[in-house]
C-alpha positions in Angstrom: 124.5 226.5 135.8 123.1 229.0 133.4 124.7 229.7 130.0 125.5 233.2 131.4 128.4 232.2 133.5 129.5 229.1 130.7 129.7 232.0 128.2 131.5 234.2 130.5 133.6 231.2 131.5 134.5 230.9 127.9 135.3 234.5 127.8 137.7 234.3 130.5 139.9 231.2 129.2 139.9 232.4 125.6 141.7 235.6 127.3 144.3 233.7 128.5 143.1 232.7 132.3 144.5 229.4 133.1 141.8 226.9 133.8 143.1 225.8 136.8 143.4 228.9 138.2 140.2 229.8 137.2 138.8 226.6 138.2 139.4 227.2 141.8 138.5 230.8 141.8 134.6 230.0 140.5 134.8 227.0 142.3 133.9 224.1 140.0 136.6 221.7 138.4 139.3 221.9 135.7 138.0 219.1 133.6 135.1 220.6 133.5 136.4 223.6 131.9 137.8 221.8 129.6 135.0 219.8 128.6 133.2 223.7 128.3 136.2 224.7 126.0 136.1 221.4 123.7 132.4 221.9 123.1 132.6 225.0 122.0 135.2 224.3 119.6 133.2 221.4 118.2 130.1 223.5 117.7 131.9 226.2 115.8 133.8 223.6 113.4 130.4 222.0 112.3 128.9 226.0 111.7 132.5 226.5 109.8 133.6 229.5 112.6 137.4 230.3 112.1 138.1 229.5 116.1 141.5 228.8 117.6 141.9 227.3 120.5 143.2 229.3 123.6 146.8 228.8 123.8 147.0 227.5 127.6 145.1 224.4 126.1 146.7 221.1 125.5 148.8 220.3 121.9 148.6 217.4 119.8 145.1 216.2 119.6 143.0 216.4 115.9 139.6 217.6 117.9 141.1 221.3 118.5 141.5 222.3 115.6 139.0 223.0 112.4 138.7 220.7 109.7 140.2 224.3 106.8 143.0 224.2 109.1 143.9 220.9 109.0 143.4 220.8 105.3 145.9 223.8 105.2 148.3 222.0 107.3 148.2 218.8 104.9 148.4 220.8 102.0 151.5 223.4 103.4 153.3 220.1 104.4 152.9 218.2 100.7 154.2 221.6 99.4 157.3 221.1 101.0 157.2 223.4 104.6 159.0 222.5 107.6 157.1 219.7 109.8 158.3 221.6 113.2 157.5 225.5 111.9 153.8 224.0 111.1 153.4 222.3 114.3 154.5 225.3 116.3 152.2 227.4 113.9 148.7 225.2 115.1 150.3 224.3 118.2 149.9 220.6 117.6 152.8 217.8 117.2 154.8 217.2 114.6 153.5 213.9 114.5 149.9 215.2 114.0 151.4 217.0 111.1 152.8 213.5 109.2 149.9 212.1 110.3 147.9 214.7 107.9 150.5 214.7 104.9 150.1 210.9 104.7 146.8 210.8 105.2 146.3 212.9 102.0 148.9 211.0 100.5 148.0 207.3 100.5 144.3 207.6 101.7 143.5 204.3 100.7 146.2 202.8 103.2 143.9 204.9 106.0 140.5 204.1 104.9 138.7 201.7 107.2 137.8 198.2 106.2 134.5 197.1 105.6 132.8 194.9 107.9 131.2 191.9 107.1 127.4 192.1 106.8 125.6 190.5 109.9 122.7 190.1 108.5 120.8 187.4 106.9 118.4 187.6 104.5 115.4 184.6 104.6 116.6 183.0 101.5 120.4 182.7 103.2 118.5 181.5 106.5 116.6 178.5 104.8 119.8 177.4 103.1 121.6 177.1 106.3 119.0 175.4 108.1 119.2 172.8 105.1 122.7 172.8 105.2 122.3 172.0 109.5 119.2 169.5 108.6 121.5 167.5 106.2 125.0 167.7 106.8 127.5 167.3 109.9 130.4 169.4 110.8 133.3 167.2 109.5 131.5 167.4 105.6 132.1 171.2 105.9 135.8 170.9 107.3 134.7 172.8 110.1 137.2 172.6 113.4 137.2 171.1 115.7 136.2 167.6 113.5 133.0 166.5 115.0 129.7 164.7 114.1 127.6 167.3 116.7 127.0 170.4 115.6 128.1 173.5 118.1 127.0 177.3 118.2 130.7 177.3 116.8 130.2 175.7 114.1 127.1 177.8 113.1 129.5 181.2 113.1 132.1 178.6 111.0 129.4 177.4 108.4 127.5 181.5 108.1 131.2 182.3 107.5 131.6 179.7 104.9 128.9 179.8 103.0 127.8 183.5 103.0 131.1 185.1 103.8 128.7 186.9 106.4 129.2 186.9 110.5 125.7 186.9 111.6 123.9 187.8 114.9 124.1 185.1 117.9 120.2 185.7 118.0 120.1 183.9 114.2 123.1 181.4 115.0 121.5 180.1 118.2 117.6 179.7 116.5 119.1 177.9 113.7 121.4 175.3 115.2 119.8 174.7 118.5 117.5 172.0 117.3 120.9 169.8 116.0 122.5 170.1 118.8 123.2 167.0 121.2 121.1 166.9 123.8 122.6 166.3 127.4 121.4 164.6 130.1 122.1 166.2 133.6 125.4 164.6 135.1 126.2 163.1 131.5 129.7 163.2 129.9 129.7 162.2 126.4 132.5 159.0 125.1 135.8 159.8 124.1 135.8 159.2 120.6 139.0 157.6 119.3 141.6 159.7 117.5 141.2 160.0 113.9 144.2 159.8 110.8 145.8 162.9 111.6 145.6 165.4 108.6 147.0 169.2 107.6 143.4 170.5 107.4 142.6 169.3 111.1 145.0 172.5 112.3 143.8 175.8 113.2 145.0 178.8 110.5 147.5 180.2 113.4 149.2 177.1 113.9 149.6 175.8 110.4 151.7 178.4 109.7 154.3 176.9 112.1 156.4 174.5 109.9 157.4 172.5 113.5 154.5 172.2 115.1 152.9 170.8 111.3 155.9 168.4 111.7 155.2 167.7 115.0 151.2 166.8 114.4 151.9 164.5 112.0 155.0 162.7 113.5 154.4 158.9 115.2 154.8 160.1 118.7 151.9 163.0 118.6 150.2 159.5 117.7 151.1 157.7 120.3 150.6 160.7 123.0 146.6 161.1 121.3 146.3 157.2 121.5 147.6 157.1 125.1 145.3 160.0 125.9 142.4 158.3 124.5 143.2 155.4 126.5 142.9 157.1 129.8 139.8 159.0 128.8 138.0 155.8 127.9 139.0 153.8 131.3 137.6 156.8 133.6 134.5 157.2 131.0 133.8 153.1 131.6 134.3 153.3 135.6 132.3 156.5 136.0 129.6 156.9 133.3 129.6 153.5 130.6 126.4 151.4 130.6 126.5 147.7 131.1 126.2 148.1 127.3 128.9 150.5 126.6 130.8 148.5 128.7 130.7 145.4 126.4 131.5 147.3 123.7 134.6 149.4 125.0 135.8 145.4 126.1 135.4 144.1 122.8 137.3 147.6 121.5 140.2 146.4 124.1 140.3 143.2 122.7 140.7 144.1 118.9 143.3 146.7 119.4 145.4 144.6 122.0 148.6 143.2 120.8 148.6 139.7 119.4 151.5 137.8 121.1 154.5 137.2 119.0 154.4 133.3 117.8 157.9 131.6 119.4 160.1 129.7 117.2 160.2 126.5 116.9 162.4 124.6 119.4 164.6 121.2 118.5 164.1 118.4 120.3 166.1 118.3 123.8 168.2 116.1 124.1 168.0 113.0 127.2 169.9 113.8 130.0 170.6 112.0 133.3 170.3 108.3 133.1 168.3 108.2 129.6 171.6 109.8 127.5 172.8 107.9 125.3 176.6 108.6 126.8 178.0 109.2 130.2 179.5 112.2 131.4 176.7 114.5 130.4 176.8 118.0 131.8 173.2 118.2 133.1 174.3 114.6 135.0 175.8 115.0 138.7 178.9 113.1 139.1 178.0 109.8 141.3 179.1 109.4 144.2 181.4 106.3 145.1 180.6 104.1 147.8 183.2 103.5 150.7 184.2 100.1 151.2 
C-alpha cells in the first residue's frame, strides 16, 4: 500500500469518518486503521507536533496524547481543576488524570527499581569458583542444607556474596565441575534428618508463627524420622550395595530401642505337694477314695 492512500486514509479519519465504516468501504481492516492512526500520533509527539487525536478514537490510554499535554493536565490538576472537566477536555479518564497528578506528586513512589546487575566481572568470577572449590552449601546457609552443590545454590551463593543475579551461562560453567556426578539408573541415600533449626526455613514460611511452631515441635520429628525410615528400606531393596547394606544394618541396630530391664521378681513360693501348708490355692482339692 503506498503512502498516498495511508495519508489519505489519515485524512479521512481525522475528519471525523468512523474507522469501521471506513474500513469496509476501502476494504482493509479496522485495526489496521488504527494501528495507521497511533503511528501517526507517535511520530508527531517525538517531532513536538501539537496533534489531537480524532475524536471517534478510543479514551483513556497515555499513548494518544502528547507528552505538553499531559504535562498541562498534571499541572491544571495540582492547581486545583476539576478531575472530570479535565478528562472530558483530553478525552481520557479520570483515572488517567490522578494517575498524572500523583505521578508529579510523589515521583519517587513511581520510579522503577533498579535491577540487580547480572554481570560478573573476572575478579568476582575467581572468588566464587574459590568459594565452590572450598566450601559446601550448608557453610553458606544455603537452602535446602546439603553437602552437593546445585545450579541453585550457584544463583543462592552469586546472590550472597555479590548481591548480583548473574547469567545461567556463568552459574552453570562455574558450578558444574562440583556437582555430584550420577550414574545412569542411580538414586542417591536418603540422608538422615538433621536437628531441626529456624534458619532451615524458607523466608515465606518463617514468617508464619504456626508453621515455625510446627517445624520445631516433637511430632514434625517423628513424621521426618518415620519418613526417613521408609526412604532408607526401599533405597536398601532397590539400589544399596552389599556394602551399603552392612552399613544401613549396623545404622538399624544403633538406633533400635534397647529393651526395658524387668524388675526383679521375689522368690515364688512352693506350691502343690512341696508347700510348706495344705490348703494352698494353686493345690487341687484331692479326691477321696470310695470305700
Amino acid at each position: 500500500m503506498g503512502q498516498e492512500r495511508r495519508d489519505e486514509f489519515l485524512r479521512r479519519m481525522y475528519a471525523g469518518e468512523d474507522p469501521i465504516s471506513l474500513a469496509e468501504k476501502v476494504g482493509v481492516t479496522k485495526t489496521f486503521l488504527q494501528k495507521l492512526v497511533r503511528d501517526h500520533l507517535r511520530a508527531a509527539e517525538e517531532r513536538s507536533e501539537p496533534v489531537s487525536a480524532p475524536d471517534w478514537y478510543r479514551r483513556g490510554r497515555k499513548g494518544f496524547t502528547t507528552k505538553a499535554q499531559r504535562e498541562e493536565i498534571a499541572r491544571r490538576s495540582i492547581a486545583g481543576e476539576r478531575t472530570a472537566a479535565l478528562a472530558e477536555e483530553f478525552s481520557v479518564t479520570r483515572a488517567f488524570v490522578n494517575l498524572l497528578k500523583n505521578q508529579t506528586l510523589y515521583p519517587k513512589k513511581f520510579a522503577k527499581k533498579a535491577s540487580f546487575i547480572k554481570k560478573l566481572t573476572p575478579a568476582e568470577i575467581e572468588k566464587f569458583k574459590r568459594a565452590l572449590a572450598s566450601s559446601i552449601p550448608t557453610d553458606h546457609n544455603l537452602i535446602p542444607h546439603s553437602d552437593d552443590w546445585s545450579i541453585d545454590h550457584g544463583y543462592q551463593l552469586a546472590k550472597k556474596l555479590f548481591k548480583k543475579s548473574p547469567s545461567k551461562r556463568i552459574v552453570v560453567e562455574c558450578v558444574s565441575p562440583y556437582l555430584r556426578e550420577r550414574r545412569a539408573n542411580y538414586f542417591p541415600r536418603p540422608m538422615p534428618p538433621k536437628k531441626p533449626h529456624p534458619s532451615q526455613i524458607p523466608p515465606e514460611l518463617a514468617k508464619d508463627p504456626d508453621f515455625v511452631a510446627y517445624y520445631m515441635s516433637p511430632l514434625a520429628q517423628r513424621i521426618a524420622q518415620k519418613e526417613y525410615e521408609l526412604a532408607i528400606a526401599d533405597y536398601e531393596a532397590r539400589f544399596a550395595t552389599d556394602e551399603e547394606k552392612a552399613e544401613i544394618a549396623a545404622e538399624r541396630a544403633a538406633m533400635a530401642p534397647k529393651p526395658a530391664a524387668l524388675p526383679a521378681q521375689p522368690p515364688r513360693k512352693p506350691l502343690g505337694k512341696h508347700a510348706q501348708t495344705k490348703g494352698s490355692r494353686s493345690t487341687p482339692p484331692k479326691r477321696k477314695k470310695r470305700r
